[in-house]
C-alpha positions as CSV (number, residue, x, y, z in Angstrom):
1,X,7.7,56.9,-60.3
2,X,9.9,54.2,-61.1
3,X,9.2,50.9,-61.5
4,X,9.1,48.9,-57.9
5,X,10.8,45.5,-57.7
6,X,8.2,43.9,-56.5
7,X,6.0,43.6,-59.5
8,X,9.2,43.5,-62.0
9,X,9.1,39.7,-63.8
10,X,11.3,37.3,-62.9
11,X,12.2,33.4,-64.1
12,X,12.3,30.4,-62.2
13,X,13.6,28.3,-64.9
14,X,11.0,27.4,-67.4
15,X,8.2,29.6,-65.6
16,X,7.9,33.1,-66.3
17,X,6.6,34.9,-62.7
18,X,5.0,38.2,-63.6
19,X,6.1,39.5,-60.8
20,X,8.0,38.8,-57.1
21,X,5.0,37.5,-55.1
22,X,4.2,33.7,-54.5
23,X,1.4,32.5,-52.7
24,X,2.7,29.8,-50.3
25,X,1.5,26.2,-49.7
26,X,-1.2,26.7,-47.0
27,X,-3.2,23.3,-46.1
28,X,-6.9,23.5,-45.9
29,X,-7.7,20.4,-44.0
30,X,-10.7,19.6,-46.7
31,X,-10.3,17.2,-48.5
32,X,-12.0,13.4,-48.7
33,X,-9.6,10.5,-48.2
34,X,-6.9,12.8,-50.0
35,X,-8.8,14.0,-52.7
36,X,-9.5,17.5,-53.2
37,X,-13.6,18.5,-52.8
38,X,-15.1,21.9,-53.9
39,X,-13.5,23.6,-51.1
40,X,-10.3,23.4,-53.0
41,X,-11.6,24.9,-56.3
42,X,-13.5,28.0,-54.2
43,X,-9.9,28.5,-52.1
44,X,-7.7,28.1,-55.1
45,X,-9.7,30.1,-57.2
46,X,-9.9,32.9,-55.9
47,X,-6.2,32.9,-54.8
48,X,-5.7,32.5,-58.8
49,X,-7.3,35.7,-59.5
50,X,-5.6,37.2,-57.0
51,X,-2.5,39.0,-59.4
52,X,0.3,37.2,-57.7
53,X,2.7,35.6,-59.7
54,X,2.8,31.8,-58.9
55,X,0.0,29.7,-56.9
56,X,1.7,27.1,-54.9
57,X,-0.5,23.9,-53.9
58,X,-1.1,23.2,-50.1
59,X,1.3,20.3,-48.7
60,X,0.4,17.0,-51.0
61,X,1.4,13.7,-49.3
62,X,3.0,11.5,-51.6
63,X,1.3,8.1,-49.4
64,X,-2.2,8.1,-47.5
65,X,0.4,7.5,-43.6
66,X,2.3,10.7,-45.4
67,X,-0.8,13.3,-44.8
68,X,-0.4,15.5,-41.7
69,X,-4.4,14.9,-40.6
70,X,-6.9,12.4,-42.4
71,X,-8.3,15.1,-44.4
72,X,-5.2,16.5,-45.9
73,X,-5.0,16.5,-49.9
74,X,-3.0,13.7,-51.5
75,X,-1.3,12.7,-54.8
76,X,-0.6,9.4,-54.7
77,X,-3.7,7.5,-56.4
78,X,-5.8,7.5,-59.5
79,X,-8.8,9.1,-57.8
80,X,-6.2,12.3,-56.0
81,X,-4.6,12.8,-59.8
82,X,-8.3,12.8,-61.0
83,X,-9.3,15.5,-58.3
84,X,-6.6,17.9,-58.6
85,X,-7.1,17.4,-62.4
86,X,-10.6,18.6,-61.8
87,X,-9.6,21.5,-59.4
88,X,-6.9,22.7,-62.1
89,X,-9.5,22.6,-65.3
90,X,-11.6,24.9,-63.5
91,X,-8.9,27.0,-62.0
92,X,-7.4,27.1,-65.8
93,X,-10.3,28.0,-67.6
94,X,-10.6,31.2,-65.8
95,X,-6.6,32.0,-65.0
96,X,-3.3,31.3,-66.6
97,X,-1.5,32.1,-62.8
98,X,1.4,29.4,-62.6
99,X,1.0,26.5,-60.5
100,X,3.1,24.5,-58.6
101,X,2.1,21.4,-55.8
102,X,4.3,21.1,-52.4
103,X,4.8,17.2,-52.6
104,X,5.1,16.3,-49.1
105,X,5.2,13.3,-46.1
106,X,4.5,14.3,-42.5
107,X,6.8,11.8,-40.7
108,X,6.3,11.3,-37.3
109,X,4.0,14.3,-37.3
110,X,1.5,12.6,-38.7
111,X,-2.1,11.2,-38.0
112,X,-3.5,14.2,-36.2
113,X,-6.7,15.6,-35.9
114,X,-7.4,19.1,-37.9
115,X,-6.4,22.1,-36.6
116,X,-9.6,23.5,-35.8
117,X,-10.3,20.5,-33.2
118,X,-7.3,20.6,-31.7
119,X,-4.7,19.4,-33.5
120,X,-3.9,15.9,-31.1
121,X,-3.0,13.3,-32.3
122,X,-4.8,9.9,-33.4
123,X,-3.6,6.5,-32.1
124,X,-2.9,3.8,-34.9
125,X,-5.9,2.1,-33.8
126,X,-8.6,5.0,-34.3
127,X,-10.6,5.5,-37.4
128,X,-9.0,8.7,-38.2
129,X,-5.3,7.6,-37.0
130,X,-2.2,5.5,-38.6
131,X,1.1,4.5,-37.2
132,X,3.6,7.1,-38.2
133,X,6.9,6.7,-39.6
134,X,10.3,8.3,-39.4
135,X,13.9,8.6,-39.2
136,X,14.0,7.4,-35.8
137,X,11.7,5.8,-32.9
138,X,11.4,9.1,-31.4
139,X,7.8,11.0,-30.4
140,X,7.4,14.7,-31.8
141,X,6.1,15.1,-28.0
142,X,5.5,13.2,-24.9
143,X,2.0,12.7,-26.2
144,X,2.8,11.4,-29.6
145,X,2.9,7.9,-30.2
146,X,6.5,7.4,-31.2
147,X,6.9,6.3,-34.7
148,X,8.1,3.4,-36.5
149,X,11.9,3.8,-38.1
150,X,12.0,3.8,-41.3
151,X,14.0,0.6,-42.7
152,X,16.0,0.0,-46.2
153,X,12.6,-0.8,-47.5
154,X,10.4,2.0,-46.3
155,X,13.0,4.3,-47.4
156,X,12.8,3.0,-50.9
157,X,9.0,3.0,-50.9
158,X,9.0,6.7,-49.7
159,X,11.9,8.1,-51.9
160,X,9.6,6.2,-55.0
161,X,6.5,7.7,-53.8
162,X,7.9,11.3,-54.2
163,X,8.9,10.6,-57.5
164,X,5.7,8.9,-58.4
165,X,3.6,12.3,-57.2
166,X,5.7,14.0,-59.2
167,X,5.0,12.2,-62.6
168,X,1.3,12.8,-61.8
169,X,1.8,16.2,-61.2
170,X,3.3,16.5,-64.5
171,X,0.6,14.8,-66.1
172,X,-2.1,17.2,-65.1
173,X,0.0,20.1,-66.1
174,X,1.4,21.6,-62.6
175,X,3.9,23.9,-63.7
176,X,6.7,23.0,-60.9
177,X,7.6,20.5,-57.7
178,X,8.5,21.9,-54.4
179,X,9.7,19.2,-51.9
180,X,8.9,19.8,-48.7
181,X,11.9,19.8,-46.7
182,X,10.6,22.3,-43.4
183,X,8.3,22.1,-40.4
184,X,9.6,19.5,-39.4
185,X,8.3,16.9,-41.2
186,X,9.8,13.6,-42.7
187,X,12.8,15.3,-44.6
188,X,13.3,17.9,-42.1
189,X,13.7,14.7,-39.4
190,X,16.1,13.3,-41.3
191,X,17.9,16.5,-41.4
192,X,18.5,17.4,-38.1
193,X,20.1,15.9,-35.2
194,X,17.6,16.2,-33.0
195,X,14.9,13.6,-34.4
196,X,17.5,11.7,-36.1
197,X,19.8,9.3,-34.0
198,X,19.8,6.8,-37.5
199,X,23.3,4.8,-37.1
200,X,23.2,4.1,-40.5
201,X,24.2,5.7,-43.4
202,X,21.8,7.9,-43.2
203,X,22.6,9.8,-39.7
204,X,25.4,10.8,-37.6
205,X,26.8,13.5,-39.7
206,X,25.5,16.1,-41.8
207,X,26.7,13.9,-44.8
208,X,24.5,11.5,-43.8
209,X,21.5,13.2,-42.7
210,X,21.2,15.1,-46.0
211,X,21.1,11.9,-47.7
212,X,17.7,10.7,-48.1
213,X,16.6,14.0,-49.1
214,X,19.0,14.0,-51.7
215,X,17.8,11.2,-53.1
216,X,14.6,12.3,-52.9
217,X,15.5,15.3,-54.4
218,X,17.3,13.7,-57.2
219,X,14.7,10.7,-57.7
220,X,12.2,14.0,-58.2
221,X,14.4,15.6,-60.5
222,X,14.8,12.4,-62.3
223,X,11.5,12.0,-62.7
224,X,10.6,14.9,-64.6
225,X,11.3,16.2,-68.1
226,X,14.6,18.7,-67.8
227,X,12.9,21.6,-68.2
228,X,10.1,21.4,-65.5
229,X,10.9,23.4,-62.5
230,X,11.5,22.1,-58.9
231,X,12.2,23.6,-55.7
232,X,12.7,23.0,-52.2
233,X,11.6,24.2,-48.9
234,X,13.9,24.3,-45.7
235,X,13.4,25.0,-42.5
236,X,17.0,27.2,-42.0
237,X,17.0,26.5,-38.1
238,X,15.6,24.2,-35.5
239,X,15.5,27.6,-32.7
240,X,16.6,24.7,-30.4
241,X,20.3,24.2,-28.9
242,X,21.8,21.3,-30.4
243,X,19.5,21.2,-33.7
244,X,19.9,21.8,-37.3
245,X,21.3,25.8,-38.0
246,X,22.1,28.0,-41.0
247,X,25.6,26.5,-41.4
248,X,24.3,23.0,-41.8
249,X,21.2,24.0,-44.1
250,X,23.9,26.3,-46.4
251,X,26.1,23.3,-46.9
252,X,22.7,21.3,-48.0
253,X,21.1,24.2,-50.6
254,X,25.0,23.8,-51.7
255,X,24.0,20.2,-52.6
256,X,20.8,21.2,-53.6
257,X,22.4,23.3,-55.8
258,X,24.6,21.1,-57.6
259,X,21.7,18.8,-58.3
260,X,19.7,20.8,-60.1
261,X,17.6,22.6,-57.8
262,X,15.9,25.9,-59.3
263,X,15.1,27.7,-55.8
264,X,15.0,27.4,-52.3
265,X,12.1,28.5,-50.1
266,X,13.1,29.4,-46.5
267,X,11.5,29.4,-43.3
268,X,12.2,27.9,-40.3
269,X,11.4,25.9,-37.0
270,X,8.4,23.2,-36.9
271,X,10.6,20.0,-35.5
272,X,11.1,20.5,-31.9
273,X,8.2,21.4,-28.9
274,X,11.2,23.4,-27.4
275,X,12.2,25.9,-30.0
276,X,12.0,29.4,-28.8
277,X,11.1,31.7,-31.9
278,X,11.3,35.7,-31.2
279,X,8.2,36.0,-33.8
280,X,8.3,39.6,-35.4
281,X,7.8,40.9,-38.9
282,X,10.6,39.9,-41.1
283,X,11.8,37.2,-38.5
284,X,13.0,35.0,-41.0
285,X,14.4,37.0,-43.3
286,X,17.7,36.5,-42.0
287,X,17.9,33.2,-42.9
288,X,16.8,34.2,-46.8
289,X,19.9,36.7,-46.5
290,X,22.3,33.8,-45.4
291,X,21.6,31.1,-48.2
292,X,21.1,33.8,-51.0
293,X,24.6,35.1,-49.9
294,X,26.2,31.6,-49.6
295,X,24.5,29.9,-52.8
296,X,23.7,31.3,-56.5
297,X,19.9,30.5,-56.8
298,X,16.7,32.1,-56.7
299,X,15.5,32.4,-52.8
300,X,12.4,33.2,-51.5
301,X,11.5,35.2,-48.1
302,X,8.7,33.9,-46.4
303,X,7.1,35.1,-42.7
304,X,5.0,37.5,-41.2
305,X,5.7,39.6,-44.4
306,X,2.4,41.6,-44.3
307,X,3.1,45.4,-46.2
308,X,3.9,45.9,-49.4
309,X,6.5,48.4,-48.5
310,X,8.3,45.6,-46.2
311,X,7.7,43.3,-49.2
312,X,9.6,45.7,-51.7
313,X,12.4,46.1,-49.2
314,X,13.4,42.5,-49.0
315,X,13.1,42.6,-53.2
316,X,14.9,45.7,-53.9
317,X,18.0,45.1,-51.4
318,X,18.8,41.9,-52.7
319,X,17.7,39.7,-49.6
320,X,15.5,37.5,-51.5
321,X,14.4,36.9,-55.0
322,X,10.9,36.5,-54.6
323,X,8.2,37.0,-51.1
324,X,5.9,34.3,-50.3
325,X,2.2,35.2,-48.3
326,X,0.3,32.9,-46.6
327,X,-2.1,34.4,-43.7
328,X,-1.3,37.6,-45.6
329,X,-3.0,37.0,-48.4
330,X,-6.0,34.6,-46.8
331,X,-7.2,37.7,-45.5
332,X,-6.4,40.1,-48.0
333,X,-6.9,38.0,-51.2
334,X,-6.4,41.1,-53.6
335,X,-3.1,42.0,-51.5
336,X,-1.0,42.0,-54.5
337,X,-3.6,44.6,-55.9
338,X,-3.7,46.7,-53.1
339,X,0.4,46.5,-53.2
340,X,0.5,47.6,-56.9
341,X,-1.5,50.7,-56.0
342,X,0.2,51.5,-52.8
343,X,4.0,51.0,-54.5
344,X,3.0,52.0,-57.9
345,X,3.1,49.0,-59.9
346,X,1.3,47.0,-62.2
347,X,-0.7,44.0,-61.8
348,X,-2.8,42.0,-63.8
349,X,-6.5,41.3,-63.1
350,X,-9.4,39.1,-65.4
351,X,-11.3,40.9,-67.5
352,X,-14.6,40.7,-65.4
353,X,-12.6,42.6,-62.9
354,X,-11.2,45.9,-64.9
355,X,-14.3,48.2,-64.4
356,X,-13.4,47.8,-60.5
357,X,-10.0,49.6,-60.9
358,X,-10.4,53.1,-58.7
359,X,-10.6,56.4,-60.6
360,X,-7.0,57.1,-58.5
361,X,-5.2,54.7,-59.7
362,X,-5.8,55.0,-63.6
363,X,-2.7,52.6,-64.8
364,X,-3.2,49.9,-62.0
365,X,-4.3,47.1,-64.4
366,X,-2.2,45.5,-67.2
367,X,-4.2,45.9,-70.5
């Protein structure tokens, strides 16, 4: 049998992937005024033992009013440098998995309440809440309080802040940056046209509304040494009439591009309470397709990809570079085991683990 795509290595500029799978930024809602707490190091760990290729940090706001909910982790202080630091020793002693952090700032979709209680959000005045910022004074949803527009100074502060979280990550020996440009959050609002009515230089056109995440983009770049990998993540379409589309988010991976950007993660949707997704497996593949088609740079395929012959289909046309799992892989943490038996690959698994490899699949573990 030959050797399937999937688990073929691949390079992201200075980090070497084993193999196609990436384990997406999936926030946990557990950490203590940002800083991570053992749930972290049992979640992370066992994802970095999990024989994927590259372990991607849940969304890491770059300022406390940048977290999506008051527990969400942060890297913007002493003490959350310190308690990723901690989380990565431990995770390190046991596994040599890449890792990379999703820097991130929620916007006006900030200062919520966790999932798991509902998800509404806080007022400025509760205990839990902040007052949000954005592009522009306008509410996610009618029962948002509408945020505060960001001026000359607060866009400074923020594009610093990114870079700043970046140095840090450095420091403790993350591996590479992704910005978070998607679900619409703060760079996402400035992108499209439907939370951004800026009559500045910073909206109207498509010019203009790509700006500030350029700069951030380049003040992240900047910040780092030149061989440190970062990325980005896009949402490729708003699924709303009027809103950001593939066209527009081509021309910006084209800038992204140019800049120095070493891959583009794409999903979609996440800005506007009227978006009508048609939610089926592959659904955003698509949108992979288009910007690996339109710009030369690594792309990865993210979305309801759940089988690992689905997986090796996306790999082995040419649709994407690389698959990212999220649920998938929360409830199958050994997926990419269970894919290198299934497709015939191989995958690599700590030693404690190599008397578990099933008499049928005698060449399933690296040695």
């Amino acid at each position: 049998m030959s050797q399937p795509v999937l688990f073929t290595p691949f390079r992201v500029r200075n980090v070497e992937l084993a193999n196609r799978i990436v384990i997406a930024p999936m926030c946990q809602y557990s950490a203590e005024n940002g800083c991570m707490t053992d749930w972290h190091m049992i979640h992370l760990g066992q994802l970095a033992l999990s024989g994927a290729a590259l372990l991607t940090i849940e969304a890491t706001a770059v300022v406390p009013e940048g977290r999506i909910t008051f527990a969400d982790v942060g890297l913007y202080d002493d003490a959350t440098e310190a308690a990723m630091a901690r989380t990565l020793e431990a995770i390190r002693r046991w596994s040599d998995i890449p890792i990379a952090v999703q820097l991130a700032h929620a916007g006006r979709k900030a200062s919520t309440e966790v999932p798991w209680r509902g998800g509404a959000q806080f007022p400025p005045d509760h205990s839990h809440g902040w007052q949000t910022q954005a592009p522009s004074a306008i509410a996610f949803n009618p029962n948002y309080v509408p945020p505060t527009a960001l001026n000359q100074e607060g866009l400074k502060r923020v594009r610093d802040a990114f870079a700043a979280a970046a140095v840090r990550a450095a420091r403790i020996g993350i591996d590479a940056v992704q910005i978070h440009g998607a679900h619409g959050y703060l760079l996402h609002q400035f992108l499209s046209p439907l939370s951004n009515h800026r009559s500045d230089e910073y909206g109207g056109s498509l010019e203009n509304r790509m700006r500030f995440p350029l700069e951030v983009f380049d003040a992240v770049r900047a910040a780092l040494p030149s061989d440190r990998t970062v990325t980005m993540r896009v949402s490729a379409t708003d699924w709303v009439e009027g809103g950001l589309d593939i066209d527009q988010v081509i021309t910006f991976a084209q800038n992204l591009k140019s800049r120095g950007c070493d891959a583009i993660h794409v999903s979609s949707g996440g800005l506007h309470s009227a978006q009508q997704i048609l939610v089926a497996p592959n659904y955003q593949v698509p949108l992979a397709r288009a910007i690996k088609s339109a710009v030369d740079i690594p792309i990865v395929a993210v979305g309801l990809i759940t089988e690992p012959i689905q997986a090796e289909a996306i790999v082995a046309t040419g649709d994407a570079d690389l698959i990212a799992l999220a649920r998938a892989v929360l409830y199958d943490p050994r997926w990419p085991w269970h894919a290198a038996a299934k497709l015939g690959g191989k995958v690599k698994a700590a030693n404690q683990y190599l008397r578990c490899q099933p008499p049928q699949f005698k060449s399933l573990f690296m040695t």
